[in-house]
C-alpha positions in Angstrom: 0.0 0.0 0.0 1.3 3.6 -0.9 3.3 5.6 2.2 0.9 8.4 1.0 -2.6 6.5 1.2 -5.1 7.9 3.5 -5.0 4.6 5.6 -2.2 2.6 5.4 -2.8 -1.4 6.9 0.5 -3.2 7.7 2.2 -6.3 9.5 4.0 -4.9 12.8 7.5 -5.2 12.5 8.4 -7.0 14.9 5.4 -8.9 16.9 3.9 -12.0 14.9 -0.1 -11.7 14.5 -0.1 -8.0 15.1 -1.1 -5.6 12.4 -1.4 -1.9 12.1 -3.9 0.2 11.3 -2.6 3.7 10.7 -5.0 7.0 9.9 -2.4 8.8 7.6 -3.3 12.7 6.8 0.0 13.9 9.6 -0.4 17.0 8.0 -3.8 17.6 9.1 -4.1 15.9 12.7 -5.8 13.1 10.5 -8.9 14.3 10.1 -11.7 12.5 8.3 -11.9 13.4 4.8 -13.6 11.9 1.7 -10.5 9.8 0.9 -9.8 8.5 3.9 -13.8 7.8 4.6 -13.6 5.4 1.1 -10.3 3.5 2.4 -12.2 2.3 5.9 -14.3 0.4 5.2 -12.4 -2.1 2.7 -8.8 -1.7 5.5 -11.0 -2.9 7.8 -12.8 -5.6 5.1 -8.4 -7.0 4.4 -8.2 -7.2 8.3 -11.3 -9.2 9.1 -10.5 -11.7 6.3 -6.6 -12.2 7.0 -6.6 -15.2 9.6 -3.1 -14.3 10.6 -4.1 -11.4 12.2 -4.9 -11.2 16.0 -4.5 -8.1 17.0 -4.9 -4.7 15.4 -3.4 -1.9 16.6 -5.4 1.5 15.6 -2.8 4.3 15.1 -2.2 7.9 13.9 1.0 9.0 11.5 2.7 12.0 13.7 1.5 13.5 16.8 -1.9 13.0 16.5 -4.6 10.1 16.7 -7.3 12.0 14.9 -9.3 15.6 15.6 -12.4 14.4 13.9 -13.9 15.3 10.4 -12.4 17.4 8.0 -13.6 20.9 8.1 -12.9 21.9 5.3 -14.0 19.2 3.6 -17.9 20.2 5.3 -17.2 23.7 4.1 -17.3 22.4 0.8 -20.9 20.9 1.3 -22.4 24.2 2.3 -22.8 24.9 -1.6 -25.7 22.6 -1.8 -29.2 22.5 -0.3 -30.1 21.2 3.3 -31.6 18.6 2.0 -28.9 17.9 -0.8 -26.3 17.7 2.5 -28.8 15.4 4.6 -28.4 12.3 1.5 -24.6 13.2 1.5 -23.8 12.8 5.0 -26.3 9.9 5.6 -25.0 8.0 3.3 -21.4 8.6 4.1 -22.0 8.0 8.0 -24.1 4.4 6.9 -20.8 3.6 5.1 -18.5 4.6 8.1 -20.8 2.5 10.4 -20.7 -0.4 8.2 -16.8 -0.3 9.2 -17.5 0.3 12.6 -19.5 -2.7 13.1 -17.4 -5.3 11.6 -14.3 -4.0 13.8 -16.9 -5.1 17.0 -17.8 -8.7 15.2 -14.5 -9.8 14.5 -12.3 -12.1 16.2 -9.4 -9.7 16.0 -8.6 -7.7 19.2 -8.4 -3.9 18.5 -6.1 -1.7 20.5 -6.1 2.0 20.2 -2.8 3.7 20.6 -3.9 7.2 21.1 -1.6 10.7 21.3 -2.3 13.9 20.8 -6.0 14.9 19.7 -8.6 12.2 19.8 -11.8 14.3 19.1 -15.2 13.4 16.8 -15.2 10.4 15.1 -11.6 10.1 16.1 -13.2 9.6 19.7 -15.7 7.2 18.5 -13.3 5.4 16.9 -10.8 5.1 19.6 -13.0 4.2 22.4 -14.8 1.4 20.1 -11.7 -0.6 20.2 -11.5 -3.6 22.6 -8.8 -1.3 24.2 -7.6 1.9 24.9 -4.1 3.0 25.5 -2.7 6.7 25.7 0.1 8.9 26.2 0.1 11.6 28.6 -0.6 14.3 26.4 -3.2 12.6 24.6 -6.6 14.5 25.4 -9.9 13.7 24.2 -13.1 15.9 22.9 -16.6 14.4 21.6 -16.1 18.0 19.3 -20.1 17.9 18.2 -21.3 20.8 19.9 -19.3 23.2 18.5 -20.6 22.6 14.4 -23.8 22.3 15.4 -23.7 17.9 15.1 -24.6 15.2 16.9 -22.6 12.1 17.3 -21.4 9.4 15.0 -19.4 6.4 14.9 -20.9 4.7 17.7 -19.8 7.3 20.5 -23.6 7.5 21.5 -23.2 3.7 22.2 -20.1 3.0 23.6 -19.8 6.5 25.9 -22.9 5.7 27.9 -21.8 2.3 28.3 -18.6 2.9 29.2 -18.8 6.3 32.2 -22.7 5.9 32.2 -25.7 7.9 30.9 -25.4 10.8 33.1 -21.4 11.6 32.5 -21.6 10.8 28.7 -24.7 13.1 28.8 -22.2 16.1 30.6 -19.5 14.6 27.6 -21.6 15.4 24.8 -23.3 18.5 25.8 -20.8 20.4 27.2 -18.1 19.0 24.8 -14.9 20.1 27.2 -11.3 18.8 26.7 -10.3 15.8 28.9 -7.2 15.1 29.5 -5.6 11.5 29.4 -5.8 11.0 32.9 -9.4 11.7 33.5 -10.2 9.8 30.7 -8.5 6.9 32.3 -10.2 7.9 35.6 -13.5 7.8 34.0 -13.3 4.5 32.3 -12.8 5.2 29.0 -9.4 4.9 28.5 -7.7 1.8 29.9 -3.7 2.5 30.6 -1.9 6.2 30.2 1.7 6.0 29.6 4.3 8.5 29.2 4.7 9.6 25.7 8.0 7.8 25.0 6.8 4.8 26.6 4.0 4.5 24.3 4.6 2.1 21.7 6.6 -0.1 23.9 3.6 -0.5 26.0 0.9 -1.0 23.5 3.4 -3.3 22.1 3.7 -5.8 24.7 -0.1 -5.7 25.4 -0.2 -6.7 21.5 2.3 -9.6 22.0 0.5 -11.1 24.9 -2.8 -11.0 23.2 -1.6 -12.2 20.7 0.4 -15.5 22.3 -2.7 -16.4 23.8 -5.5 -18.6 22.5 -7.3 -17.0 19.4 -10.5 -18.8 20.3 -10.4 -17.5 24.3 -9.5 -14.1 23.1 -12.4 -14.0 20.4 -14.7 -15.6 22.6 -14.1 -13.2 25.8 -14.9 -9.9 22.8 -17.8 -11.3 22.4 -19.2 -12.3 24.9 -18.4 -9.1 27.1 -19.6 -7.2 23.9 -22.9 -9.1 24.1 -23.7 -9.2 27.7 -25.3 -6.0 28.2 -28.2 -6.9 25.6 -28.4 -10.4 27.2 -30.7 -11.7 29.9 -28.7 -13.4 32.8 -30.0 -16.4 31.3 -29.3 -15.8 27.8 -25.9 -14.2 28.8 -25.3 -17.5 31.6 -26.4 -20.3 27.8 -23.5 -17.9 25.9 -20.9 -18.7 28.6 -21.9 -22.2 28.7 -21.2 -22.4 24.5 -18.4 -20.2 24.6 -16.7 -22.5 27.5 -17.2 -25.7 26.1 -16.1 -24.3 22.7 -12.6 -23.5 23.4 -12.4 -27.0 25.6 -12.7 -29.1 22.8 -9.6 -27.1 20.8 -6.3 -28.4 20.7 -5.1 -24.9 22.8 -7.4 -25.9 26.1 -4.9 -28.9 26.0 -1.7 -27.2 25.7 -3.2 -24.7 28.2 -3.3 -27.4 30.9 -0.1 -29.9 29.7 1.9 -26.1 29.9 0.5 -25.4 33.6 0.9 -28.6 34.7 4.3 -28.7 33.5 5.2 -25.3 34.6 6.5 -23.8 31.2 4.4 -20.8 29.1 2.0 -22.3 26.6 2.4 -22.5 22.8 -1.0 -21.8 21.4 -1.7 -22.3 18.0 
């Protein structure tokens, strides 16, 4: 894939079973443009269908994650008619979501490394991984408020679920910076580590994802993804097939030959 490509998909370097997944506009903090909206959804398409890969780390080229949309790129819509806009965006956003969705239904685990700005659908995107890692000067905006939007990208889902209705309420409304260590404190953000210490540890969180069992690390996505739609009963029967899944694998017997033999397991 071209070094100049709005998203640019690649093996990691050095960690087997870890891809990357890197929003590349440096220049302008990432933000979303037309070209870079058409190259999600098929990135994320070669990722879901490449059984090497089991984790994806979600990246920005430079010194940013992503500060949203493109303005400029909405200024350019305001020569049309409202309802000439309403078509453009609502079919653009159903073509984003279509991305977003398969990111949650895959087996692959998705780990955000996030510095700089995280704002608008750069937000969405980063707290819809499985996991979210940033630096210290990362800070983090839902943005809407201040075009005159509402939410997209699944940040209406995943805030509420994540700091609860009433703090993704003050989120959205009020729209006000956060800085990486609040958003860790609220729940949203997972680990913060210093900025020089950033890849290193979203690194080793990759490698020991990714030297575990796929089918307990798929499994565990979704069933916690699941579980808040589920009955206790429905969510109890889902445990029960998840469980006795990934026992009759070849990697639930390695699991228990390595413990019982004191040495790290090779899964498959």
């Amino acid at each position: 894939m071209s070094s100049d490509a709005p998203i640019i998909v690649a093996v990691h370097p050095t960690l087997a079973g870890v891809a990357t997944f890197t929003l590349n506009r440096p220049k302008a903090l990432n933000s979303l443009d037309e070209a870079m909206t058409k190259a999600f959804v098929p990135a994320i398409q070669q990722i879901a269908a490449d059984a090497s890969i089991r984790v994806l780390i979600v990246q920005g080229a430079g010194e940013h994650f992503m500060a949203g949309g493109d303005i400029k790129g909405f200024a350019g819509t305001l020569e049309t008619s409202g309802p000439e806009r309403q078509t453009h965006f609502r079919d653009m956003i159903h073509y984003l979501h279509g991305g977003i969705e398969l990111m949650q239904r895959m087996p692959i685990i998705t780990v955000a490394k996030v510095r700089g700005a995280c704002a608008g659908f750069g937000m969405s995107l980063a707290i819809g991984c499985d996991l979210t890692i940033a630096s210290e000067d990362a800070y983090f905006a839902t943005a809407y408020k201040a075009i005159g939007l509402t939410p997209d990208g699944g940040q209406s889902y995943f805030l509420p679920r994540l700091v609860g209705t009433k703090k993704a309420m003050e989120l959205t409304l009020l729209s006000e910076r956060i800085k990486a260590d609040e958003a860790e404190r609220l729940g949203f953000v997972n680990k913060v580590a210093p900025l020089a210490d950033l890849d290193a540890v979203v690194d080793k969180i990759a490698q020991q994802i990714a030297r575990s069992a796929r089918g307990s690390m798929a499994g565990a996505k979704r069933l916690v993804n699941t579980s808040l739609s589920n009955t206790m009963s429905e969510q109890l029967n889902a445990e029960a097939d998840s469980f006795s899944s990934c026992a009759a694998k070849d990697d639930f017997a390695e699991g228990i030959r390595a413990f019982i033999e004191k040495r790290h397991a090779k899964f498959s």
